[in-house]
C-alpha positions in Angstrom: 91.8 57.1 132.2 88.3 56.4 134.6 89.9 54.9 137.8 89.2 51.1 138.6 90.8 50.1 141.2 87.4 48.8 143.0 86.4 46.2 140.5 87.6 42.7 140.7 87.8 40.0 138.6 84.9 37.2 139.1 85.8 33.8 139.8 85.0 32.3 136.2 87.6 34.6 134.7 90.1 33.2 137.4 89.6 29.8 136.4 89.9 31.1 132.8 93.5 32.3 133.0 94.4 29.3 134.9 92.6 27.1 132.2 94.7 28.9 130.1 98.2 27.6 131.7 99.4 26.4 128.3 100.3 30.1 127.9 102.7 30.4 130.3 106.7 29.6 130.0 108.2 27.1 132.2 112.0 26.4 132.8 113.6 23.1 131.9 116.2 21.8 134.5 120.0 22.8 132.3 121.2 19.4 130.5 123.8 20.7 128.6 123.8 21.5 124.7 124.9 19.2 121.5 126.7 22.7 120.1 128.0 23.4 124.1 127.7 23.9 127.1 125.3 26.2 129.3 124.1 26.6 132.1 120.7 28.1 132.0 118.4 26.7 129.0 116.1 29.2 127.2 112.6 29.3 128.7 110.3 26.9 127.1 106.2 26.7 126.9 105.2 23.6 128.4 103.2 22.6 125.6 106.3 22.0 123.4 107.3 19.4 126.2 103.8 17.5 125.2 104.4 17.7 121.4 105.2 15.1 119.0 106.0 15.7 114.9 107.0 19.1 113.4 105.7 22.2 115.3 106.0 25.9 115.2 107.7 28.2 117.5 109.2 31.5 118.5 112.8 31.5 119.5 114.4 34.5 120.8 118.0 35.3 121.6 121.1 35.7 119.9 121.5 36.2 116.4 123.4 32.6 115.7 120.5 30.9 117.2 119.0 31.0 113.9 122.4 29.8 111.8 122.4 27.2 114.8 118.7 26.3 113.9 119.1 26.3 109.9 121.8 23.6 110.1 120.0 21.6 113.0 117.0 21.3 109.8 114.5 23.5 111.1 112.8 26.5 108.4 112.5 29.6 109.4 109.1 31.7 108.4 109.6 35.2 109.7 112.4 36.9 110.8 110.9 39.1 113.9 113.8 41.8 115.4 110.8 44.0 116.8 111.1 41.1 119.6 114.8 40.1 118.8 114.2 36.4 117.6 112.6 34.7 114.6 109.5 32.0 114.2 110.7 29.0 112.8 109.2 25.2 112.5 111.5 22.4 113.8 110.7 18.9 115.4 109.1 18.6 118.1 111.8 16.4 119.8 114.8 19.5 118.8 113.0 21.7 121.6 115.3 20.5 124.1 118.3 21.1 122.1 117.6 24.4 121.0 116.6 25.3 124.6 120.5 24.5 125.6 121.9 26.7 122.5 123.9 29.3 123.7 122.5 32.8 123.5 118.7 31.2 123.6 116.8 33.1 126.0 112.7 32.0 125.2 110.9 29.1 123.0 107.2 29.6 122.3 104.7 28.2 120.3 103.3 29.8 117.0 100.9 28.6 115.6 97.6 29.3 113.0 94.3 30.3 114.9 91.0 30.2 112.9 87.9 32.2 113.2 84.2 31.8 113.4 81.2 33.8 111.7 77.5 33.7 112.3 74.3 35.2 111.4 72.1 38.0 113.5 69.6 38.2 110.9 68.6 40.7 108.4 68.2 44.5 108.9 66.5 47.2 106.5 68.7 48.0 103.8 69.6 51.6 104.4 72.8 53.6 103.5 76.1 54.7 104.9 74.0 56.4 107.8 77.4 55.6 109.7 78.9 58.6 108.2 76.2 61.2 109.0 75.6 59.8 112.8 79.6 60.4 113.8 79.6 63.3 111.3 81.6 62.3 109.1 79.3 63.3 106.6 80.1 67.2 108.0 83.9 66.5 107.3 83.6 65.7 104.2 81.2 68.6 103.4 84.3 70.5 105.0 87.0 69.4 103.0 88.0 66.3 105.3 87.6 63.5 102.6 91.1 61.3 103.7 93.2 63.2 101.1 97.0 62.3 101.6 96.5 59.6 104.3 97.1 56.0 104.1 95.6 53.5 106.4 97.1 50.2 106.8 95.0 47.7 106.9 96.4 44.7 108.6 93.2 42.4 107.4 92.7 39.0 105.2 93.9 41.1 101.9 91.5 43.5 99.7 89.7 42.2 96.7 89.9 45.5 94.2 86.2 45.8 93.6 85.2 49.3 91.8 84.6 50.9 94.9 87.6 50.4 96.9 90.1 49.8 93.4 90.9 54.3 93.9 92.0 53.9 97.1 94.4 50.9 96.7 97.9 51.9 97.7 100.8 50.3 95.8 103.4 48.7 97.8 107.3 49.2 96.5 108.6 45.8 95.5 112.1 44.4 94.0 109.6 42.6 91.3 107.8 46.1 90.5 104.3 47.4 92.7 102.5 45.2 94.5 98.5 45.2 95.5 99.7 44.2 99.3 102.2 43.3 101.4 101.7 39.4 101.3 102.4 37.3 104.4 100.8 34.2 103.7 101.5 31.7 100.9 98.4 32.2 98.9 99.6 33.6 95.7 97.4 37.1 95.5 96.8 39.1 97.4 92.8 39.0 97.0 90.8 38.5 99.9 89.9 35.4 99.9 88.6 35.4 103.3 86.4 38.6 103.1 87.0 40.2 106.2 89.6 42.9 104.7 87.0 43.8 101.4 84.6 44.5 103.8 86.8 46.7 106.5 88.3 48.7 103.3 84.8 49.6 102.0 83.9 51.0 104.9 86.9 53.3 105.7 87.5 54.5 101.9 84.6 52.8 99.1 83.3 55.6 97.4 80.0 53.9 95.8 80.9 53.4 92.4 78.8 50.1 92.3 75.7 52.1 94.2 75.5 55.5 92.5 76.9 56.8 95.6 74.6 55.5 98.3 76.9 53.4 99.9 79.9 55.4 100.6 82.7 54.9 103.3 84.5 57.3 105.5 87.2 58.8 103.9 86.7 58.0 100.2 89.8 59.7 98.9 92.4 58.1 101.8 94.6 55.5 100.5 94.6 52.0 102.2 97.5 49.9 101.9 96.5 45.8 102.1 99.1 43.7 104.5 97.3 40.5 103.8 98.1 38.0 106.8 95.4 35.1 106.2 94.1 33.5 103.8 91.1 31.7 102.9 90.6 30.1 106.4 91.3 33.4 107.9 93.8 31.7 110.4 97.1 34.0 111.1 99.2 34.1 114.4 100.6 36.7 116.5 104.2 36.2 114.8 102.6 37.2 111.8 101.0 40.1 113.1 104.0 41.5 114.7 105.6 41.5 111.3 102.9 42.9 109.6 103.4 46.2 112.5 107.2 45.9 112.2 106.6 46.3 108.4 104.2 49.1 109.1 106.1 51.3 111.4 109.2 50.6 108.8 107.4 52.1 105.9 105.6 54.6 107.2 107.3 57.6 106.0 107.3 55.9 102.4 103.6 55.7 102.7 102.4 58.2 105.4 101.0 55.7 106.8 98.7 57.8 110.1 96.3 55.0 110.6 96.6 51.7 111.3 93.6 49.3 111.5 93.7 46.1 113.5 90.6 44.3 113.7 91.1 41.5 115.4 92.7 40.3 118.6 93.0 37.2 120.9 91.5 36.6 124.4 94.4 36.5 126.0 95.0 38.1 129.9 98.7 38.4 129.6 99.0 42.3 131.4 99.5 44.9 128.7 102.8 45.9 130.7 104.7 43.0 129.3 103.1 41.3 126.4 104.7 41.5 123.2 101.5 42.5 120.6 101.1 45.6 123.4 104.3 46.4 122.6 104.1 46.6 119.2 101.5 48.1 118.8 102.9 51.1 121.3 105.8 51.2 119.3 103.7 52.0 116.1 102.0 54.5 118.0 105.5 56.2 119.2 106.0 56.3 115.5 103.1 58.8 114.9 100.6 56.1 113.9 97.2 55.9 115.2 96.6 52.2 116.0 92.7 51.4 116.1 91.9 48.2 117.7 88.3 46.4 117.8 87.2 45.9 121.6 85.9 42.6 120.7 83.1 40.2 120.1 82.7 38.8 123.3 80.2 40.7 125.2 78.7 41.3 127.2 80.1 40.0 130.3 83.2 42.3 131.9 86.5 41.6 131.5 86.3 40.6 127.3 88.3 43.2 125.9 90.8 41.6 123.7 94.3 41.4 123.4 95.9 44.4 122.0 92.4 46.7 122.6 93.5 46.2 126.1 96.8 48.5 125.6 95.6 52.1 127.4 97.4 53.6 124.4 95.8 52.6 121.6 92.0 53.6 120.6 89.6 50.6 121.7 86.7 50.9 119.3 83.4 49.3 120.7 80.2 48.9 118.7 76.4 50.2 118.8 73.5 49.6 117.1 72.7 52.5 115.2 69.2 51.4 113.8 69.4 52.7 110.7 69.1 56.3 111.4 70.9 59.6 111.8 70.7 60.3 115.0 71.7 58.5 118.5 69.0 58.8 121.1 67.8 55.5 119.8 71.1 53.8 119.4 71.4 50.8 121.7 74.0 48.5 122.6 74.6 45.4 121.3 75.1 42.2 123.5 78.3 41.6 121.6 80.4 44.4 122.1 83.4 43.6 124.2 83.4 45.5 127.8 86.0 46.5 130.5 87.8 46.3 132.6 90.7 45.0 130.9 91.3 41.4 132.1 94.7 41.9 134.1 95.4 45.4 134.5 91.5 46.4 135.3 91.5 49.8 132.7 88.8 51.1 131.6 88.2 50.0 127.7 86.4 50.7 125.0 87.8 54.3 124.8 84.6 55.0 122.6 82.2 53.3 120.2 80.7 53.5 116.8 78.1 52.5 114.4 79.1 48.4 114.5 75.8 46.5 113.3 74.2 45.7 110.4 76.9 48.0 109.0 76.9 47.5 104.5 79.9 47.2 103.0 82.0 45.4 100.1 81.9 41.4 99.6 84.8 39.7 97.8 83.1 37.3 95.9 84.3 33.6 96.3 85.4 34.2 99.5 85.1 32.2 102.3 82.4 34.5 103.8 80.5 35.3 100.7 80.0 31.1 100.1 79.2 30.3 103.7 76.9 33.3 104.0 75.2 34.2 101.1 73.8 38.1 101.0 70.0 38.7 100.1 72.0 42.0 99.0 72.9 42.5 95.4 76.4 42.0 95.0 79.2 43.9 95.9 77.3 44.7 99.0 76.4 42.7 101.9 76.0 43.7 105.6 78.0 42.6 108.6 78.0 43.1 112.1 80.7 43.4 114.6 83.3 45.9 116.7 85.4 45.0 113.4 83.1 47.4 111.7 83.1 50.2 114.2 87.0 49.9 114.3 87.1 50.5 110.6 84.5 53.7 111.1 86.8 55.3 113.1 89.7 54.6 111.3 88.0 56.4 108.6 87.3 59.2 110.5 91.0 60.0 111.8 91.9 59.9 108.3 89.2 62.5 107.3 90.3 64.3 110.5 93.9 63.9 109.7 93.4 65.5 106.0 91.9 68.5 107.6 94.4 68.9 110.1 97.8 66.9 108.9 99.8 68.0 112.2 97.4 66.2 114.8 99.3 63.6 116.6 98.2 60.3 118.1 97.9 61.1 121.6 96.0 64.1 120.1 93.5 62.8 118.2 92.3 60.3 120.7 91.9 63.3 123.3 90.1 64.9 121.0 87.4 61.7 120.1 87.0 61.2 123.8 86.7 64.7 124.8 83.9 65.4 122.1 82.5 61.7 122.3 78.6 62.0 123.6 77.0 59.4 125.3 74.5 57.2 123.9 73.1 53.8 123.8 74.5 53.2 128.0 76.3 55.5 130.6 77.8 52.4 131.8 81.5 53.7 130.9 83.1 50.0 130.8 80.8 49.5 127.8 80.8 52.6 125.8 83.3 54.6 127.4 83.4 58.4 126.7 80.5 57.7 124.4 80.0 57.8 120.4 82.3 59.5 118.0 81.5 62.7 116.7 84.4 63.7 113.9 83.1 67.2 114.1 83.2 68.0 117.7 86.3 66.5 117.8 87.6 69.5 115.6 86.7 72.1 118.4 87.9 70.0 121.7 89.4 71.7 124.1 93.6 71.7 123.9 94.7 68.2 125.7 96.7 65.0 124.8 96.0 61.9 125.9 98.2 58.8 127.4 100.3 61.9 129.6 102.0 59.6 132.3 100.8 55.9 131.2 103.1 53.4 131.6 104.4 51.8 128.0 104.6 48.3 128.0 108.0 46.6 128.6 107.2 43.6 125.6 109.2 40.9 127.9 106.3 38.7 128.7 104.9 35.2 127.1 104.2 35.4 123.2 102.3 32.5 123.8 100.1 34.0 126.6 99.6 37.0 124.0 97.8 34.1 121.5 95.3 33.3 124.4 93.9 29.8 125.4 94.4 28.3 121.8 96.2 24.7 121.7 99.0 23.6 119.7 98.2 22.1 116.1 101.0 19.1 115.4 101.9 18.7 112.2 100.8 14.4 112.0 98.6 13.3 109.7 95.1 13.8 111.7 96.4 17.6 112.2 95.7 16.9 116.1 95.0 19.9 118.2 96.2 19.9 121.9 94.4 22.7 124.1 95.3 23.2 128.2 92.3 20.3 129.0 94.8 17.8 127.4 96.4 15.2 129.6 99.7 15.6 128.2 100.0 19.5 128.9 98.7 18.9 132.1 101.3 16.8 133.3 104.1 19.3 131.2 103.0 22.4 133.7 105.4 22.2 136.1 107.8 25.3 138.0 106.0 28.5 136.4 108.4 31.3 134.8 106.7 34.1 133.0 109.9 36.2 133.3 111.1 35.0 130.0 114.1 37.3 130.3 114.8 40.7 127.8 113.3 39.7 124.5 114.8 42.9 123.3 117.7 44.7 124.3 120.0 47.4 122.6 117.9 50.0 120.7 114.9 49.1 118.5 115.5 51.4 116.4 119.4 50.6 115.9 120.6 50.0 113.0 118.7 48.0 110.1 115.8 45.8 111.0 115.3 44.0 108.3 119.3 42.9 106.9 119.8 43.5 103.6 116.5 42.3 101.9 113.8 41.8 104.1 111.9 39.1 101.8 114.7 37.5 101.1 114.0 34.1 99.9 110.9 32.5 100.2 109.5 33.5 104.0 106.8 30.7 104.0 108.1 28.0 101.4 105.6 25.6 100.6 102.9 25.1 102.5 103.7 26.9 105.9 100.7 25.0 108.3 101.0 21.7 105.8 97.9 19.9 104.9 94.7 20.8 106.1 94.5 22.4 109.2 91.7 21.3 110.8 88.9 20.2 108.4 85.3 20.0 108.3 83.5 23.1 108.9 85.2 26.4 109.7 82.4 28.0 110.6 80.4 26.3 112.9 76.5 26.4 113.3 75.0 29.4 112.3 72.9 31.7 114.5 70.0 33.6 114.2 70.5 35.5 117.0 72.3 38.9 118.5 74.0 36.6 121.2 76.5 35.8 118.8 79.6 35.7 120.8 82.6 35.6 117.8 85.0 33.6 118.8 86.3 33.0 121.9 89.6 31.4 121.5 92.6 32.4 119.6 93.3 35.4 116.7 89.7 36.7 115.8 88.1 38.7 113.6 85.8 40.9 115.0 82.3 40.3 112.6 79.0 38.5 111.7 77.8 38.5 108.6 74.2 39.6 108.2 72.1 37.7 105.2 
């Protein structure tokens, strides 16, 4: 890890993190319970005291908190024991009274987060020159192809077009196989979104609609879909916890080695106690190499995402390849993500990849495909973003993996930093050890990486892992409250981000999931009720590389190229 202790965070991202105050947990004074009794009330986020109607929330603690919870009339939607609680929505005016149950230790919001897309333009329509300039063309030619590995593909689903249908992993059901694992209450698990199409065709399409010109990493790895949004592409970090939890669960049914997670949040919550860090560590304890896209929010410092900024993981920034094989010419894009990480001041990206103008698959009907109509003929469409570089060198630690099925993490990210070469900036909080080259990473010198980093302890603020998102209320205009609101304003009062020992015992212990995990009907009806937010989800659409992505809330890390 590059030492970085000298930089310091500029003033604007100060007033960010305290802009973001709705993220933090605050204590309520103890006015006893309607079940009992206590004398310390769970720790609440101030923005439930500002909320009126039916909202969603987090609730850790004791295991009768959620019996306690059923009766009082509130629906839980996931139960979450990789951070001992559950996500549940309940009345606004229970809050209080759930924060005096016994054996409730924290309350925070949950809620959906939507995403933005633009356009950079057009770009020559060239093939997967991706795979030759990190090599991955040479680990194929070697053998290296992804046989045997799955990648899990936490994503928006996968539409089964022809060149991604091979590579489709079955998921074990009670009902039979399933295409996904299905966390949202859309009833297929298509992409309606197109985010996830377009991710899966670049780790493992194989070109049937192109005759073989447009070909992905690792054509013969298996992905495995865990769809968490639908056609709005919202989700929440609750969501994407279970999708992990599920992950690390299964991955010995699956051999699951990768795990692709392009998207994030812009939160600052210090990787040393935020919950998604956590997770994501624990999938990478479990042999799983966790991927995670730097960001879209270049290219000021400080804009790696929430989890990229975990030093465990691999933080995947983007460059501009320019259409050919080699990387002298490569360049950086302005809107690559760059360190230090916001809190902790790492160094981040760990390396980058081919992330512009990239081609790939297009689910037709989605979301992406009707708001940003390809000149390309269809499947194919191109896309920009550190989305698309994550999912380039996910590919390639599958190829590397099916070469050499005994690598571990912490060894395979050695060796992609040790054999990275530099290109497109030396500025190492941009690029960091350079460009991934799949084939010099086969001859690195013996090393591991992560010896004597610090895991994350997972006891901070799940609502300061979301970022400086608002709270949506369930009431008929589908309001949206956000820190500049008068009401949370006045709710901030007598700070605690301690928010006590989510987790306790032995993650491991015993069975996580309780009989049948699904049991029931996780969602039932329509989990965010009515429509979200309305209008356009998009926003304006921009012609130029300053495209930003999004800057609050889950995003997903791309721009879609006409």
């Amino acid at each position: 890890m590059i030492p970085t202790a000298d930089r310091r965070r500029p003033l604007a991202a100060t007033v960010a993190i305290l802009a973001a105050a709705l993220s933090w947990m605050v204590a309520l004074p103890a006015t006893g319970s309607p079940t009992g009794p206590t004398s310390v009330p769970a720790i609440v986020d101030p923005a439930l005291r500002a909320a009126h109607g039916t909202v969603g929330v987090i609730i850790q603690g004791a295991s009768s908190v959620e019996s306690t919870v059923r009766q009082m009339g509130g629906r839980v939607t996931h139960d979450l024991p990789l951070i001992g609680g559950f996500s549940a929505r309940v009345p606004a005016g229970d809050v209080r009274r759930i924060a005096h149950l016994p054996g409730a230790t924290s309350i925070t919001l949950d809620r959906p987060t939507h995403v933005q897309a633009s356009t950079p333009g057009t770009y020559n329509n060239v093939p997967s020159v991706y795979r030759k300039s990190t090599s991955g063309d040479r680990l194929n030619a070697a053998g290296g192809r992804g046989q045997g590995v799955t990648v899990a593909l936490i994503d928006t689903g996968v539409t089964s077009l022809p060149d991604i249908a091979h590579a489709m992993v079955p998921v074990i059901g009670p009902a039979g196989p399933a295409p996904c694992v299905n966390f949202t209450t859309e009833p297929t698990c298509d992409d309606s979104y197109g985010h996830g199409t377009f991710m899966a065709g670049i780790i493992a399409g194989n070109g049937a609609a192109s005759n073989g010109k447009y070909v992905g990493m690792a054509s013969a790895a298996g992905v495995l879909s865990l769809k968490i949004a639908g056609a709005s592409g919202a989700s929440d970090v609750s969501t994407i916890i279970a999708a992990i939890q599920w992950v690390v669960t299964a991955q010995p049914t699956y051999n699951i080695r990768v795990l692709n997670l392009s998207l994030g949040t812009d939160s600052t919550q210090s990787y040393r106690v935020d919950p998604l860090d956590y997770a994501v560590e624990k999938a990478w304890q479990a042999g799983i190499v966790v991927d995670v896209a730097a960001s879209n929010r270049g290219p000021a410092p400080y804009t790696i995402s929430d989890p990229a900024n975990d030093p465990f993981v691999i933080t995947v920034g983007a460059v501009d390849d320019r259409g050919t094989n080699g990387i002298n010419d490569d360049l950086l894009p302005n809107f690559s993500g760059r360190g230090p990480t916001a809190t902790d001041n790492l160094a981040k990206p760990d390396v980058v990849a081919p992330g512009a103008h990239i081609v790939s698959l297009a689910a037709p009907g989605s979301s992406i495909t009707t708001q940003f109509p390809s000149t390309m003929a269809a499947p194919y469409r191109r896309g920009s973003g550190t989305s698309m570089a994550n999912a380039v060198v996910s590919g390639l630690v599958a190829q590397l993996v099916s070469l050499q099925p005994t690598l571990t993490p912490d060894r395979i990210k050695y060796m992609l930093t040790a054999s990275a070469r530099q290109a497109a900036s030396t500025d190492v909080m941009s690029v960091g050890h350079g460009e991934v080259d799949g084939w010099g990473a086969l001859s690195a010198v013996p090393g591991l990486a992560n010896v004597g980093v610090t895991p994350s302890l997972g006891t901070g603020s799940l609502a300061a892992s979301r970022g400086t998102t608002g709270v949506v209320l369930d009431d008929a205009n589908q309001t949206v409250l956000d820190a500049s609101s008068g009401d949370l304003t006045a709710a901030l009062t007598s700070v605690d981000t301690s928010g006590g020992n989510w987790f306790g015992g032995n993650w491991f212990g015993g069975n996580w999931f309780g009989g049948n995990w699904f049991g029931g009907n996780w969602f039932g009806g329509n989990w965010f009720g009515g429509n979200w937010f309305g209008g356009n989800w998009f926003g304006v659409e921009n012609n130029t590389e300053d495209y930003g992505g999004n800057w609050f809330g889950s995003a997903w890390y791309g721009a879609w190229d006409q």
